[in-house]
Each structure stands twice: as structure tokens, then as C-alpha cells.
VMD Tcl script that builds the backbone (N, CA, C; Angstrom):
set m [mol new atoms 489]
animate dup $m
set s [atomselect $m all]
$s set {name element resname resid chain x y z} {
  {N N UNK 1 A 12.225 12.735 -27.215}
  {CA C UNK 1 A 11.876 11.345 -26.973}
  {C C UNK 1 A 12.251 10.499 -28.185}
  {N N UNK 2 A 12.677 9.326 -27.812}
  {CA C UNK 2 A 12.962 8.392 -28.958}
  {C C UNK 2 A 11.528 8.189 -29.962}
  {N N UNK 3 A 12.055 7.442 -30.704}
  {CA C UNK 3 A 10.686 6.672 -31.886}
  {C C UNK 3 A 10.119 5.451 -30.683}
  {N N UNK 4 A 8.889 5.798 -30.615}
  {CA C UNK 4 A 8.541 4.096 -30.265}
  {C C UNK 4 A 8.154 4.526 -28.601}
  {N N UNK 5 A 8.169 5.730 -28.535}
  {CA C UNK 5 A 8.525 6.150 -26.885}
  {C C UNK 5 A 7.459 7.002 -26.773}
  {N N UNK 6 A 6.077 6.447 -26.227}
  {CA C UNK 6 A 4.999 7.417 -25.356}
  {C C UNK 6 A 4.722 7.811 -24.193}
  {N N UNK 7 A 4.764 9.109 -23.627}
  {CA C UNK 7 A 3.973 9.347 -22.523}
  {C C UNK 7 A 2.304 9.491 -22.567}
  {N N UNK 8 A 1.987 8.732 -21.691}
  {CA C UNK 8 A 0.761 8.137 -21.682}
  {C C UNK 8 A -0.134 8.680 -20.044}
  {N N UNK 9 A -1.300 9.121 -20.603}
  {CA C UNK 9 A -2.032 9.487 -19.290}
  {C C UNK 9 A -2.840 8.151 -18.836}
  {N N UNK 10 A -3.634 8.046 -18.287}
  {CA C UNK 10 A -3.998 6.750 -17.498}
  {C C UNK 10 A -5.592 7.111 -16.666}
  {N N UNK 11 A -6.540 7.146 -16.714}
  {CA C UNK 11 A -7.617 7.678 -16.003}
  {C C UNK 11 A -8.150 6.534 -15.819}
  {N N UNK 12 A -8.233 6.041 -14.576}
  {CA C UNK 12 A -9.298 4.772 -13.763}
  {C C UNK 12 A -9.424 5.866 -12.429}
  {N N UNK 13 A -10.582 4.366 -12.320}
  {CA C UNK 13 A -11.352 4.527 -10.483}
  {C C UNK 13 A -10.784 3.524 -9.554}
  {N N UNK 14 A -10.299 3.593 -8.449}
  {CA C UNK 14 A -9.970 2.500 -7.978}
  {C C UNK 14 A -10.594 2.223 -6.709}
  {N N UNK 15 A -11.191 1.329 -6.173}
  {CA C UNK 15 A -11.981 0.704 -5.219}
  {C C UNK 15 A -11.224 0.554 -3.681}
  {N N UNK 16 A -11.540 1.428 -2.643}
  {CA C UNK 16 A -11.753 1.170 -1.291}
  {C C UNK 16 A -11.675 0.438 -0.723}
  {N N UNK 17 A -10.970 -0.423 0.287}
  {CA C UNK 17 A -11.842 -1.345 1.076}
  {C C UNK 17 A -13.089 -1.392 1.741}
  {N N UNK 18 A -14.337 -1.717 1.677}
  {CA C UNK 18 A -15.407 -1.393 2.575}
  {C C UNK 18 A -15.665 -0.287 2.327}
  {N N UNK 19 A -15.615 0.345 0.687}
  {CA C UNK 19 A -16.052 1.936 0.582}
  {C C UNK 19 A -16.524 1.662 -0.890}
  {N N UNK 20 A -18.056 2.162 -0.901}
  {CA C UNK 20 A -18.476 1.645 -2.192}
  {C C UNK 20 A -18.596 3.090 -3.795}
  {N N UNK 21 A -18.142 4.324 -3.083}
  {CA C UNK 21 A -17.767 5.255 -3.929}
  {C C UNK 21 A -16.352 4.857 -4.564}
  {N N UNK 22 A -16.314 4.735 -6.099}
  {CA C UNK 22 A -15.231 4.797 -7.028}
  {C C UNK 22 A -14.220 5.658 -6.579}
  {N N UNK 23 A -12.576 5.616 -6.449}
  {CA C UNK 23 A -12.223 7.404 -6.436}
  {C C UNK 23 A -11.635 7.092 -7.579}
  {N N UNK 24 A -11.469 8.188 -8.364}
  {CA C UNK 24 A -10.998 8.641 -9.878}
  {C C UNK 24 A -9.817 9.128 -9.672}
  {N N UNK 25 A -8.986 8.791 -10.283}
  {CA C UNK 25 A -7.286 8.820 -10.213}
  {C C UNK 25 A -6.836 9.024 -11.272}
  {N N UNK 26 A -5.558 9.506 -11.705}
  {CA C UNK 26 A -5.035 9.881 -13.126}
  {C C UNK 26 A -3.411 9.434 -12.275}
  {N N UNK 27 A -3.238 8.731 -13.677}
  {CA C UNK 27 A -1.574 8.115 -13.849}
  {C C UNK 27 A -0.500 8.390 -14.787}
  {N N UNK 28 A 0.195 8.585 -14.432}
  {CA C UNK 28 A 1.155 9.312 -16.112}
  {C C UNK 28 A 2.139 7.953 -16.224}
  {N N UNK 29 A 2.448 7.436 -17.520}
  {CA C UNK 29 A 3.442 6.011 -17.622}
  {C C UNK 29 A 3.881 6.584 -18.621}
  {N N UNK 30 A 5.279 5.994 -18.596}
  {CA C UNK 30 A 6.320 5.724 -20.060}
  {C C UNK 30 A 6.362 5.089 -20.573}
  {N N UNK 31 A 5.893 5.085 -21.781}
  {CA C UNK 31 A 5.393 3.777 -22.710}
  {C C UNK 31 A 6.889 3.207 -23.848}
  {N N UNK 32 A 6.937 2.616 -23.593}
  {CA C UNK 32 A 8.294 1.854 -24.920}
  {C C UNK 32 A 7.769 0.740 -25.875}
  {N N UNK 33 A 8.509 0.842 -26.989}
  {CA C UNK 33 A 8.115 -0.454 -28.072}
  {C C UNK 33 A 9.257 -1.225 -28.038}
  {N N UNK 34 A 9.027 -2.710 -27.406}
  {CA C UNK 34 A 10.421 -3.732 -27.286}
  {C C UNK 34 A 10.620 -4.240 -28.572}
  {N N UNK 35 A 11.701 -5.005 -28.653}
  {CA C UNK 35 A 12.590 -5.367 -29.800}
  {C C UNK 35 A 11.469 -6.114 -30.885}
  {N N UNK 36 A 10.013 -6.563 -29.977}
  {CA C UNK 36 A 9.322 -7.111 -30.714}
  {C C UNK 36 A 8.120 -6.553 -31.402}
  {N N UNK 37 A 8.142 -5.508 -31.267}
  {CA C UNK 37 A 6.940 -4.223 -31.524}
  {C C UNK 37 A 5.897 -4.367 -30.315}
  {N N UNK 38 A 6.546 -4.812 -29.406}
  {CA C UNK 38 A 4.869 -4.526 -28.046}
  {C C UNK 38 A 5.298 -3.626 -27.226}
  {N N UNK 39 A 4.110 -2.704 -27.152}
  {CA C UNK 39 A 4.327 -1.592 -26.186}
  {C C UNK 39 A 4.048 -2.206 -24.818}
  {N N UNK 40 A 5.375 -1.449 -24.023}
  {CA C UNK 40 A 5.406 -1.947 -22.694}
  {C C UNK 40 A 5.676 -0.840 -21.616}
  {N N UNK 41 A 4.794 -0.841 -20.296}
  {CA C UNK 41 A 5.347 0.275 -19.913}
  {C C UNK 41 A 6.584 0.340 -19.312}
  {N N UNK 42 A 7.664 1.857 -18.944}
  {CA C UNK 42 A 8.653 1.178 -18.694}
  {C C UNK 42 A 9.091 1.699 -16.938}
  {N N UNK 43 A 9.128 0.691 -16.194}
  {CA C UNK 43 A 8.792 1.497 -14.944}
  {C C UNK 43 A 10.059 1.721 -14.660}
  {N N UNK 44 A 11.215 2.097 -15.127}
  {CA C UNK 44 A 12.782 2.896 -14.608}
  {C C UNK 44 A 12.645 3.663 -15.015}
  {N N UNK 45 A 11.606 4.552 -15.877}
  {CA C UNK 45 A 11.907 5.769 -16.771}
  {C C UNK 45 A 12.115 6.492 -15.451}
  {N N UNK 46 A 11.391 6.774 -14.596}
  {CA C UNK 46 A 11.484 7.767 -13.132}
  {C C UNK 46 A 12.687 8.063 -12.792}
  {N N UNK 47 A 14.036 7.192 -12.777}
  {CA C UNK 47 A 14.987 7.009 -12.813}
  {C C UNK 47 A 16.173 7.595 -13.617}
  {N N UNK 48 A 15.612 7.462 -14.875}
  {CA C UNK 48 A 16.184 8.399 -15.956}
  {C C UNK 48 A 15.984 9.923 -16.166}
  {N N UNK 49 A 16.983 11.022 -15.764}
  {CA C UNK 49 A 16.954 12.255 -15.706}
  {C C UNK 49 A 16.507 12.983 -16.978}
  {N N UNK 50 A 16.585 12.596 -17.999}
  {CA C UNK 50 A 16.204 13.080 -19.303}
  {C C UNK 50 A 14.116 12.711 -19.564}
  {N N UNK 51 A 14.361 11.948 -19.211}
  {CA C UNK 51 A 12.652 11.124 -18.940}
  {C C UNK 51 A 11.912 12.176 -18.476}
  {N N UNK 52 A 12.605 11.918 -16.929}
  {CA C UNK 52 A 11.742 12.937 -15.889}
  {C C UNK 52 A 11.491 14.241 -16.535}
  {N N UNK 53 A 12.386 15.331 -16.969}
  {CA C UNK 53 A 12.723 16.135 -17.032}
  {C C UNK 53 A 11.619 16.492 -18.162}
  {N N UNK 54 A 11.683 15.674 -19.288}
  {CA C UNK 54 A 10.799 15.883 -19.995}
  {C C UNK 54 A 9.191 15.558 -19.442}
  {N N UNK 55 A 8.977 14.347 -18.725}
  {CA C UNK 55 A 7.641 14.195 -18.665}
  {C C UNK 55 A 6.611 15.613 -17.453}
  {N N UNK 56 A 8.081 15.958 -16.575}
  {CA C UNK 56 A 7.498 17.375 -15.880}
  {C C UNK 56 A 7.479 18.467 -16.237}
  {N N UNK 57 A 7.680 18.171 -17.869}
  {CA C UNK 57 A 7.826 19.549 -18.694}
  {C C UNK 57 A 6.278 19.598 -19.262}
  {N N UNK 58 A 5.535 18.005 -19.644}
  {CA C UNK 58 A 4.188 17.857 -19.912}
  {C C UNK 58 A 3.202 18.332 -19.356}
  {N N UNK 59 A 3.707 18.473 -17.732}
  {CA C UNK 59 A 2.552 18.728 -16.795}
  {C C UNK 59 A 1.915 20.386 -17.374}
  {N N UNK 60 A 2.793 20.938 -17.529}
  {CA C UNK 60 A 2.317 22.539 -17.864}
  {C C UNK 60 A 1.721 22.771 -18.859}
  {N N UNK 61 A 1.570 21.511 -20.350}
  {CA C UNK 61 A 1.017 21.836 -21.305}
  {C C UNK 61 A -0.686 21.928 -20.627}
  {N N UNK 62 A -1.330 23.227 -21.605}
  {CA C UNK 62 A -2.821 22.623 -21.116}
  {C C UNK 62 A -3.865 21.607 -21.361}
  {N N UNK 63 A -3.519 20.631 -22.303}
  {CA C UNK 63 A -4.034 19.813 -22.126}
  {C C UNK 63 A -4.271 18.597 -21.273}
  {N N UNK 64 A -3.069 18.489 -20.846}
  {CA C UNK 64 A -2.486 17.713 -19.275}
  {C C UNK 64 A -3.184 18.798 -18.236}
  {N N UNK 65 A -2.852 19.591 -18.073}
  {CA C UNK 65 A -3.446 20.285 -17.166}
  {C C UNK 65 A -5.439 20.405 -16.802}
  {N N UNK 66 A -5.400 20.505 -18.279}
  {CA C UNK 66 A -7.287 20.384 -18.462}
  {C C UNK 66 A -7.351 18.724 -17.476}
  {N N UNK 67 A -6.822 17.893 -18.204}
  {CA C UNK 67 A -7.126 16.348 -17.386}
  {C C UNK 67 A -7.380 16.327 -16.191}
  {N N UNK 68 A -5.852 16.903 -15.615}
  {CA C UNK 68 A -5.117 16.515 -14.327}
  {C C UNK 68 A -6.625 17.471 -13.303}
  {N N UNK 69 A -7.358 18.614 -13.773}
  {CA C UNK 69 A -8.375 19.411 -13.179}
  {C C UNK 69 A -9.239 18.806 -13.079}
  {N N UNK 70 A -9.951 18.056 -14.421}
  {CA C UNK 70 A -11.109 17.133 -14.342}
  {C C UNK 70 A -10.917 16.052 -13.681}
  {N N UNK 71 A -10.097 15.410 -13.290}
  {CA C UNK 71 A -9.951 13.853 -12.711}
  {C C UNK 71 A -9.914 14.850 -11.069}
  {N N UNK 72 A -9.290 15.861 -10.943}
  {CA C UNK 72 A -9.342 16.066 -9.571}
  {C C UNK 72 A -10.787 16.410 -8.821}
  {N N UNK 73 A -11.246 17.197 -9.855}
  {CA C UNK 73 A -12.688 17.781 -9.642}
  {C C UNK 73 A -13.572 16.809 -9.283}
  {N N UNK 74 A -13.205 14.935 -9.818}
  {CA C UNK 74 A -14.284 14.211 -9.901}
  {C C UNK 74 A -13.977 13.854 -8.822}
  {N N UNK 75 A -12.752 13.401 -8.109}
  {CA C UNK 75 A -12.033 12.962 -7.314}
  {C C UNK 75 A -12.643 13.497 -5.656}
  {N N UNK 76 A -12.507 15.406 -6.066}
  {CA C UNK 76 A -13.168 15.761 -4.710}
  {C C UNK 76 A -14.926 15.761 -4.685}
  {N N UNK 77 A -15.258 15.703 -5.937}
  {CA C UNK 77 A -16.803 15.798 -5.721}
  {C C UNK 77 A -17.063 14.004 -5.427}
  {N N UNK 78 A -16.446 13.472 -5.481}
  {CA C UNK 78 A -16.568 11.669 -5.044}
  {C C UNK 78 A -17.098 12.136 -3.282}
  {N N UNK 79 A -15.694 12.752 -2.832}
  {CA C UNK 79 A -15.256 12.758 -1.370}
  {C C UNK 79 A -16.288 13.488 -0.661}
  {N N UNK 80 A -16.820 14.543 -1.979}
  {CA C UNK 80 A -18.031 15.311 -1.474}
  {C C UNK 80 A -19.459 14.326 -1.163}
  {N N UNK 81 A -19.324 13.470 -1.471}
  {CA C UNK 81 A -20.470 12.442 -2.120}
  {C C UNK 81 A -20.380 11.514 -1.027}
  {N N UNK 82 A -19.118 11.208 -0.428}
  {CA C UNK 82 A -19.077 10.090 0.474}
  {C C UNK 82 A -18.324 10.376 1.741}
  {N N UNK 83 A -19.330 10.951 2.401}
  {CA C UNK 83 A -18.295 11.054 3.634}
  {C C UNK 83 A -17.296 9.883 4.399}
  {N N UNK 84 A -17.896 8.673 4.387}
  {CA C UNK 84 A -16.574 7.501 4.227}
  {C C UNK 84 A -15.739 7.519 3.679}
  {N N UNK 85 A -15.490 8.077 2.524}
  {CA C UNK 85 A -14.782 7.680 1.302}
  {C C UNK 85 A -13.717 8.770 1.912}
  {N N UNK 86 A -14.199 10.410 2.216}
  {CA C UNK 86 A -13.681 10.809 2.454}
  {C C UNK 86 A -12.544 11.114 3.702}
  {N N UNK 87 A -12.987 10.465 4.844}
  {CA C UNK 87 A -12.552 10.047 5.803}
  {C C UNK 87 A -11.493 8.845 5.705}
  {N N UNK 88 A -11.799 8.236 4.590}
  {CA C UNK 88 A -10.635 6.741 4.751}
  {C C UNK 88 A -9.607 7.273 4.082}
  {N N UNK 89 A -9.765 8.584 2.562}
  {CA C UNK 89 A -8.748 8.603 2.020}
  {C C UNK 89 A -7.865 9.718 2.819}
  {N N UNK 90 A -8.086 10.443 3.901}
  {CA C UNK 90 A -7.803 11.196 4.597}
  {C C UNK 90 A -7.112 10.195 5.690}
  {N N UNK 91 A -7.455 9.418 6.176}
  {CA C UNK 91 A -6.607 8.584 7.477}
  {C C UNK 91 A -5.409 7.366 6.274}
  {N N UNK 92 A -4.959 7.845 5.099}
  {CA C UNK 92 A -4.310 6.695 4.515}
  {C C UNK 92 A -2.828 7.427 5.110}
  {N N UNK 93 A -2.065 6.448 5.218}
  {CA C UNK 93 A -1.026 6.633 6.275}
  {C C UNK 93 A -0.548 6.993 7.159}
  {N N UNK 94 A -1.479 6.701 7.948}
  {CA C UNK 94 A -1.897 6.779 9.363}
  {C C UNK 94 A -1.516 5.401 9.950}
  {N N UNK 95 A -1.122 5.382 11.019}
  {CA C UNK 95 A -0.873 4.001 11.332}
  {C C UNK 95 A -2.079 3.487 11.972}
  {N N UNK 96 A -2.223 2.244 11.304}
  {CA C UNK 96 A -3.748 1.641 11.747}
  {C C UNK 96 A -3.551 0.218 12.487}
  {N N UNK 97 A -2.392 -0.647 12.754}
  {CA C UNK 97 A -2.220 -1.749 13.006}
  {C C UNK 97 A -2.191 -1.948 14.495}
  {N N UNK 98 A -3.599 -2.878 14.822}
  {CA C UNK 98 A -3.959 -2.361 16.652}
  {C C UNK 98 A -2.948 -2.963 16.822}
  {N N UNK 99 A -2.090 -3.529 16.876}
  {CA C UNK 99 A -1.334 -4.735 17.364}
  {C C UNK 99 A -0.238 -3.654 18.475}
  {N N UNK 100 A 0.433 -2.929 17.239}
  {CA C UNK 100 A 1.637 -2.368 17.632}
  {C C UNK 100 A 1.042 -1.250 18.847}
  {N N UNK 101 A 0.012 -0.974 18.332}
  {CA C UNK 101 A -0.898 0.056 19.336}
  {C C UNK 101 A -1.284 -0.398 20.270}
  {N N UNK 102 A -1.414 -1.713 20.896}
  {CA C UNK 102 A -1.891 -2.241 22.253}
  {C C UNK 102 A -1.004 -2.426 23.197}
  {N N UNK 103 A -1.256 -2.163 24.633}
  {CA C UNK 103 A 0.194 -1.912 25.519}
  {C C UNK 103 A 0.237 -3.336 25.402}
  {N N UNK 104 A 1.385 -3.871 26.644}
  {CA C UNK 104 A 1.844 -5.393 27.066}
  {C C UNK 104 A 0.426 -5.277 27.854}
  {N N UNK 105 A 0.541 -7.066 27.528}
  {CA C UNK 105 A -0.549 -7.599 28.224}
  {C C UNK 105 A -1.971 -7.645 27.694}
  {N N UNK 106 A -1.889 -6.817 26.630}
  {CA C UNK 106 A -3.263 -6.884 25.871}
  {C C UNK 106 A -3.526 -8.236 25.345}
  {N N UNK 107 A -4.761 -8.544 24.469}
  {CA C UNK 107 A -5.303 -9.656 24.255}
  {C C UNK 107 A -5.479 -9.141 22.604}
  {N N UNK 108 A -4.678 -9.790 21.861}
  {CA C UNK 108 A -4.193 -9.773 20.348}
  {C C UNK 108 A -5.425 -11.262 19.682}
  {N N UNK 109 A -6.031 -10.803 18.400}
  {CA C UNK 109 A -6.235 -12.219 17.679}
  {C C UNK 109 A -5.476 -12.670 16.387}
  {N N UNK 110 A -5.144 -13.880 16.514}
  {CA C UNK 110 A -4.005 -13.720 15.223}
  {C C UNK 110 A -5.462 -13.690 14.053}
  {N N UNK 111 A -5.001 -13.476 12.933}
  {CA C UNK 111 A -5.964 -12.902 11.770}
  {C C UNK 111 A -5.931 -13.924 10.780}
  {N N UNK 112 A -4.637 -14.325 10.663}
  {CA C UNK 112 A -4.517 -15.493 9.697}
  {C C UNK 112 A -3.572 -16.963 10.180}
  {N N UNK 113 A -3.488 -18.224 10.121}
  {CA C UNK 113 A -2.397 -18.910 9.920}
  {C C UNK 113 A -0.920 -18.084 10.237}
  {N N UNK 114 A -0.590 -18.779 11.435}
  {CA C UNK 114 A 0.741 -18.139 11.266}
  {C C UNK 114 A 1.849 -19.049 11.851}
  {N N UNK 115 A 3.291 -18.833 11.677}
  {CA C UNK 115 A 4.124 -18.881 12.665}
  {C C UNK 115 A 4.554 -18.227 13.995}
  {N N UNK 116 A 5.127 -19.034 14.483}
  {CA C UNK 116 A 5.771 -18.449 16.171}
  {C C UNK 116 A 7.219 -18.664 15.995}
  {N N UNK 117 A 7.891 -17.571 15.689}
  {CA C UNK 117 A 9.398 -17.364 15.912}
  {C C UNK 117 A 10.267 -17.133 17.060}
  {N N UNK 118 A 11.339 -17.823 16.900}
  {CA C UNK 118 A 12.332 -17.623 18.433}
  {C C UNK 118 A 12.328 -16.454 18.788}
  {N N UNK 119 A 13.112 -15.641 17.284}
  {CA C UNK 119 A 13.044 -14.409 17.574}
  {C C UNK 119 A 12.557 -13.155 16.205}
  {N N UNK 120 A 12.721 -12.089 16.993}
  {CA C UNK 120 A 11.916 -10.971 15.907}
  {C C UNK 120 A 12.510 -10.916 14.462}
  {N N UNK 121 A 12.568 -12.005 13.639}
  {CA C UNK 121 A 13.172 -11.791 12.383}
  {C C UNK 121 A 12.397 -12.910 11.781}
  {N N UNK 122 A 11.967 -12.550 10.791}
  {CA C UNK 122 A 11.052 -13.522 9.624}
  {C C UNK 122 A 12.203 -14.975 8.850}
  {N N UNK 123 A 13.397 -14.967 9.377}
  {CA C UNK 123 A 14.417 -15.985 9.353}
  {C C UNK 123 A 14.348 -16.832 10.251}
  {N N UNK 124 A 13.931 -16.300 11.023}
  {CA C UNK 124 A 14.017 -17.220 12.990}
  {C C UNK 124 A 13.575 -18.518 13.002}
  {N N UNK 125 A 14.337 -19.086 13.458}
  {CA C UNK 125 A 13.629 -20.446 13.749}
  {C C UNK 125 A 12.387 -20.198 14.161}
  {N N UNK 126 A 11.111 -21.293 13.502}
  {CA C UNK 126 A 10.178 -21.691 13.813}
  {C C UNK 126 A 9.501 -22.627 15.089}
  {N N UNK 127 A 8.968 -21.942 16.015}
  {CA C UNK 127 A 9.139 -22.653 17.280}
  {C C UNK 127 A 7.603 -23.308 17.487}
  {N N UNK 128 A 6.841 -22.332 16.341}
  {CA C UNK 128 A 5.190 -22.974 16.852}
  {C C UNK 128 A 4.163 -22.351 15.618}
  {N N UNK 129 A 3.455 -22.339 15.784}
  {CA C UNK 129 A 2.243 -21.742 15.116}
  {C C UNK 129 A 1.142 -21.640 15.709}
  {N N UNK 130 A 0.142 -20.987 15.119}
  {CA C UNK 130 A -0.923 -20.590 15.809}
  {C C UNK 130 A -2.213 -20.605 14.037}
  {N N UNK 131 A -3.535 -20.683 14.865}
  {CA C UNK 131 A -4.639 -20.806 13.437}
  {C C UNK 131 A -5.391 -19.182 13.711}
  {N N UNK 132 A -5.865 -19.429 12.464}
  {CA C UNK 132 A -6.734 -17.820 12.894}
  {C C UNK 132 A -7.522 -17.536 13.949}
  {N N UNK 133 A -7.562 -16.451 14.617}
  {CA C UNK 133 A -8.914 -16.979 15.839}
  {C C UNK 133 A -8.244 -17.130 16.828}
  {N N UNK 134 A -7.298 -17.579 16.841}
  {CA C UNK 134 A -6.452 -17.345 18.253}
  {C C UNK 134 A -5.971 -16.571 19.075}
  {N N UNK 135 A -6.494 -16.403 20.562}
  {CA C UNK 135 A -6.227 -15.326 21.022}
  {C C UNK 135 A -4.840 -15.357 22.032}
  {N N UNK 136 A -3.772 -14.444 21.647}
  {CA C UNK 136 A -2.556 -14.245 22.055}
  {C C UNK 136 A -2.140 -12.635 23.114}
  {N N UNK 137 A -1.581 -12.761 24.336}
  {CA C UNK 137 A -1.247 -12.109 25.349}
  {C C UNK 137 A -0.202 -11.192 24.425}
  {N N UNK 138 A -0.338 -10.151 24.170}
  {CA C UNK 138 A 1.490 -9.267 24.210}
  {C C UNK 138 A 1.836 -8.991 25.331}
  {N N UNK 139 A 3.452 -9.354 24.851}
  {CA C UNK 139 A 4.430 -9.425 26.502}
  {C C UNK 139 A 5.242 -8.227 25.881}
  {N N UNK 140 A 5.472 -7.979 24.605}
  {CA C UNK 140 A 6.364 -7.093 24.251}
  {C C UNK 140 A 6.665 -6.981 22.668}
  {N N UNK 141 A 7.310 -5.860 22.373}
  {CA C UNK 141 A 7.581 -5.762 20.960}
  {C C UNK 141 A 8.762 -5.600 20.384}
  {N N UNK 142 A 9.304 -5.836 19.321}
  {CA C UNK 142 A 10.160 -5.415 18.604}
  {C C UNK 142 A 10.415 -4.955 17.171}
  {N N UNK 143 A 10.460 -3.813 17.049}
  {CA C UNK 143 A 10.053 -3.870 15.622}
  {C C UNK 143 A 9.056 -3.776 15.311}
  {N N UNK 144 A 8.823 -4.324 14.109}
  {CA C UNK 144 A 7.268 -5.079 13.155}
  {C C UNK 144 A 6.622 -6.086 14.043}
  {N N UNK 145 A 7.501 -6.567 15.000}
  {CA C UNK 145 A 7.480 -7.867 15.640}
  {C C UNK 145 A 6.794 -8.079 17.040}
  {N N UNK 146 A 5.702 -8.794 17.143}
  {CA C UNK 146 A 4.948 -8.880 18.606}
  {C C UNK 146 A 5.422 -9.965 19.506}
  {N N UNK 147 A 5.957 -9.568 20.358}
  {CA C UNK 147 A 6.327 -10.663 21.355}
  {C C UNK 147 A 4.847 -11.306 21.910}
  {N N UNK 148 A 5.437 -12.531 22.120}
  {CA C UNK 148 A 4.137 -13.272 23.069}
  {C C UNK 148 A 4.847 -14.562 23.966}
  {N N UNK 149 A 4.283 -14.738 24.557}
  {CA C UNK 149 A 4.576 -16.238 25.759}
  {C C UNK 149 A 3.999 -17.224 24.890}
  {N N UNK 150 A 4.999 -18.160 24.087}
  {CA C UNK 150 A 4.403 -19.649 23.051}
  {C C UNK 150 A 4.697 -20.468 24.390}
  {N N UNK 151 A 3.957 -21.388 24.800}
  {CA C UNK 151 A 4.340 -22.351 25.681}
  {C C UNK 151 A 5.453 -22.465 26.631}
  {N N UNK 152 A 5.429 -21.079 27.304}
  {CA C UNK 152 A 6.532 -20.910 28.465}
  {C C UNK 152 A 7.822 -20.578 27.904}
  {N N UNK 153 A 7.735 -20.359 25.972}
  {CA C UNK 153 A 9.471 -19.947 25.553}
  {C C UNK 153 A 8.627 -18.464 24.818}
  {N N UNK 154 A 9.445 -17.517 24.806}
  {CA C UNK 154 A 9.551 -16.347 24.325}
  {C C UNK 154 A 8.987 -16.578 22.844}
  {N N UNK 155 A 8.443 -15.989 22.215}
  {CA C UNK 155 A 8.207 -16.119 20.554}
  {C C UNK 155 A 7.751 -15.268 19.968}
  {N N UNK 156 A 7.931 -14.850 18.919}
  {CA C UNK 156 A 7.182 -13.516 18.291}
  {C C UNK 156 A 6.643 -13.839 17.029}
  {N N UNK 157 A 5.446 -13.000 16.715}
  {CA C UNK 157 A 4.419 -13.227 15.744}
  {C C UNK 157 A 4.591 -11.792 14.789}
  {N N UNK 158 A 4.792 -11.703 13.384}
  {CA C UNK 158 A 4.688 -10.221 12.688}
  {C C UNK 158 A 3.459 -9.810 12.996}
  {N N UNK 159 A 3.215 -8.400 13.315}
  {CA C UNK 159 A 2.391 -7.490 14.240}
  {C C UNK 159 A 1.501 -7.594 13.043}
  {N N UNK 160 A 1.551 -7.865 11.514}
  {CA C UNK 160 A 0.454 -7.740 10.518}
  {C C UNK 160 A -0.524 -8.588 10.488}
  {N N UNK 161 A 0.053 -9.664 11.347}
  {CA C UNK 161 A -0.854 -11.197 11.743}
  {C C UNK 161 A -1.497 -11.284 12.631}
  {N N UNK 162 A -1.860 -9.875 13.407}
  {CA C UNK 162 A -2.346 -10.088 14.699}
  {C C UNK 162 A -3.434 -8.545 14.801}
  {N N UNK 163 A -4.562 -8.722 14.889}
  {CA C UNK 163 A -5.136 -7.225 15.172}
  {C C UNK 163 A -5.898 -7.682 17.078}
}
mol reanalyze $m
mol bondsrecalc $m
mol representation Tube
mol addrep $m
């Protein structure tokens, strides 16, 4: 490693939505000193084959290893602690967005402020909008993209705007 160049461990808790158990996480960063003496982290190191190579050479020392055990240990005794906690971090990438999941014809609410596009592309001409709270028919999908009937013309809403 150069002068000026740390690998750095990282131990926080990071917060749930609607889940009031901490989970405890461990982060490994590449730390650099810029032209001005401030350490910065450097997020292309991943990128760099000499980086990598070395920082997955760290994992085996035991002191990394002692960490990487304790942050896990706290991690599953959290999950042990919260059966929510444990259940949400278990359904994470899972597809959860009712939108795309509701056949045609269902009854969608938009969630936030939105637009109504001609068509399924976040470029599309703007044909309408809709306020939160509004309840919208799916006629069909495309994509990311929920079709709906805007005032007798075709229009689509991003499926993230609509549960």
C-alpha cells in the first residue's frame, strides 16, 4: 500500500424501516490522503486489482476475522431478539412493490405527487398528473411502468408511485 493509504474497518448499526432493533453491520473502506492532507474514502479502490487483492488478503488476518465474528454474532443475536427484524432482513430483495403485483383492473393509490406520461419512459411527454391519495385503475404494464386510463388517453405512472 502506498503512504497515506488505509484500510479501514467501519462498525455501525443501521435502522429498519418500522423496525426498532439496531442491526450491527461491519464495513471495510479505502482510505486515501488528498493533495491536501484530508483523508478521504476512496470508493474506485474495488475497481483497482492490486487494492482488492490486497484488502481480501486482510480478511484472513485474525484480527479482522475476530471483528468480522463479533459484529456477526451481534448481528444474529439482534435477529434472535427481534423476530421482525428478523423477518424483514430475510424478505430484503424480495420484490415488494404491490403495484407490479396487482393484475389489470386492480385499484392502485398513487403514494406521492406524480406525473401521467404518454408513454412508459420517464422522458415522455407529460399528459397529466395526479395528487397523493388518488385512486387509479391498472389497464396494463410495462416495465417499471403502470399503465392506466388518464382521461380516455392511455398514460402511465412509475409503478414506485403507486402501491
Amino acid at each position: 500500500m502506498a503512504d497515506g493509504t488505509y484500510v479501514v474497518y467501519v462498525c455501525f448499526n443501521y435502522i429498519c424501516k418500522d423496525i426498532e432493533t439496531p442491526v450491527p453491520a461491519l464495513s471495510q473502506c479505502y482510505v486515501i490522503t488528498d493533495s491536501e492532507g484530508n483523508l478521504k474514502i476512496d470508493g474506485g479502490a474495488v475497481e483497482n486489482t492490486e487494492i482488492s487483492a490486497y484488502t481480501d488478503k486482510l480478511k484472513s488476518d485474525e484480527d479482522v476475522k475476530e471483528l468480522t465474528a463479533k459484529v456477526q454474532k451481534a448481528n444474529d443475536d439482534a435477529q434472535a431478539n427481534d423476530p421482525a427484524l428478523a423477518a424483514f432482513l430475510a424478505g430484503l430483495g424480495e420484490e415488494t412493490n404491490t403495484s407490479t403485483q396487482a393484475g389489470e383492473g386492480a385499484t392502485l393509490t398513487v403514494t406521492e405527487d406524480c406525473n401521467v406520461r404518454a408513454a412508459a419512459d420517464g422522458e415522455a411527454e407529460i399528459i397529466g398528473g395526479y395528487s397523493a391519495g388518488t385512486e387509479v385503475t391498472k389497464t396494463g404494464e410495462e416495465g417499471e411502468w403502470i399503465q392506466i386510463d388518464y382521461e380516455g388517453e392511455t398514460g402511465y405512472i412509475h409503478n414506485s408511485l403507486l402501491e
